[in-house]
C-alpha positions, 0 to 999 in steps of 0.5 A: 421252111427254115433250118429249125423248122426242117429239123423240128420235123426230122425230129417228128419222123425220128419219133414215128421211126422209134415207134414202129419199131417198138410196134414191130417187136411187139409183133416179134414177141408174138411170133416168138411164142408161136415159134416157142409154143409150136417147137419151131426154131428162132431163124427162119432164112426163108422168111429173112431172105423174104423181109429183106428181098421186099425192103429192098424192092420198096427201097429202089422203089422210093429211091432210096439206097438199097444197101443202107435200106439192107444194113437197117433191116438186117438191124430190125431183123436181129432185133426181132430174132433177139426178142423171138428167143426171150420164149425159147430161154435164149434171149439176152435182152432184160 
């Protein structure tokens, strides 16, 4: 493959990385109802410790850096908790 044909597919897999994360907070939008509907509070701990605890072992797992798989999930992370308190009059995105 060439350099511009390896970059043309970087482009693709960038594409398909904005896509899943547009997916994913569109889950998050969802949980933040339930959360609102139910009286339950915007962080969950347990639950983040959990996210990340499971992106780190599929990280070492794909031998991929562990600490730059942590600092992009913690980013996913606050981007969900985000979206989640748009339901609890909280939230600051548009």
């Amino acid at each position: 493959m060439s350099l511009e044909e390896l970059r043309e597919g970087m482009a693709a897999v960038d594409r398909d990385i904005i896509a899943l994360i547009a997916r994913r907070q569109e889950y998050a939008k969802e949980i933040g109802r339930i959360k609102h509907r139910s009286g339950l509070p915007v962080r969950d701990e347990a639950q983040r410790e959990e996210v990340l605890r499971r992106a780190l072992d599929a990280a070492v797992e794909a031998g991929i850096d562990p600490a730059a798989v942590e600092k992009i999930i913690a980013v996913l992370l606050d981007m969900s908790e985000e979206r989640q308190r748009e339901f609890a009059g909280e939230g600051n995105l548009p």
